[in-house]
C-alpha positions in Angstrom: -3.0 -11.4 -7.0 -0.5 -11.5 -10.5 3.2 -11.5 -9.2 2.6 -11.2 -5.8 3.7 -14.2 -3.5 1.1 -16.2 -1.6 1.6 -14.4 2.6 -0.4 -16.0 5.4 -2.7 -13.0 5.9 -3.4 -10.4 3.2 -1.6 -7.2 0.8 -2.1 -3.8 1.7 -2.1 -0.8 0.2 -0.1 2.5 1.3 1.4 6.0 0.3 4.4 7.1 1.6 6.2 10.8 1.3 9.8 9.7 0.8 11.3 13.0 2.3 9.8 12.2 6.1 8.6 8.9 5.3 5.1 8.5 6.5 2.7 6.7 5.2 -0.7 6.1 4.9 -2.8 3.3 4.0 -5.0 3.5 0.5 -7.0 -0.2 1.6 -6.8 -3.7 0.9 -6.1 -5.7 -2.1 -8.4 -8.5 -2.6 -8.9 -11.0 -5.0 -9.8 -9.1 -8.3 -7.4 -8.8 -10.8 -7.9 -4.8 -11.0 -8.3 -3.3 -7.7 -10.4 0.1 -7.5 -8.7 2.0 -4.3 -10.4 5.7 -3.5 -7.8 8.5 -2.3 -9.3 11.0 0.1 -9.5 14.3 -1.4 -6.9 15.6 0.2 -4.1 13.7 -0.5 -1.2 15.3 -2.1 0.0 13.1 -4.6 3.3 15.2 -5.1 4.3 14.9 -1.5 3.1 10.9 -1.5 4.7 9.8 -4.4 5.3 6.6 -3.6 3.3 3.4 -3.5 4.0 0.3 -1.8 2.5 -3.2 -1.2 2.7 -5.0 2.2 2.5 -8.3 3.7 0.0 -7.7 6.4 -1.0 -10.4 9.2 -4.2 -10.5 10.8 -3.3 -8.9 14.0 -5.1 -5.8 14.7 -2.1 -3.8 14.3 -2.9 -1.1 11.6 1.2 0.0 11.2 2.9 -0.8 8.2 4.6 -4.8 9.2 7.4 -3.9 7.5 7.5 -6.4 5.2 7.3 -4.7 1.9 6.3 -7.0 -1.3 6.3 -4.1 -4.1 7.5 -0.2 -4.0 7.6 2.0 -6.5 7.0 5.9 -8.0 4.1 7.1 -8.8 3.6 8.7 -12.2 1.2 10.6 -14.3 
């Protein structure tokens, strides 16, 4: 991926509502340079208005590592 360091593991994907702060995940990033990632239906994009990337390890642990490699507002 452009700009994004090299992590043992892979980037994901995830919304977050910045008033109670949870999050969601949106998927995976893999190795295309443009990465097509579906929202459910349902998601309210005014309450979720931020996106950030994260350092994930291959642990079976679906939480957010913590490790945050990107944030920022969504627009539009």
């Amino acid at each position: 991926m452009t700009n994004l360091p090299d992590v043992v593991g892979y980037y994901e994907v995830w919304l977050i509502n910045p008033r109670n702060l949870e999050m969601f995940s949106v998927g995976v990033l893999g190795d295309e340079q443009d990465e097509l990632l579906p929202l459910p239906p349902n998601v309210d994009l005014q309450a979720y208005s931020v996106v950030d990337v994260s350092a994930e390890a291959y642990d079976n642990d679906t939480a957010h590592s913590g490790t945050s490699l990107l944030r920022g507002a969504l627009t539009g």
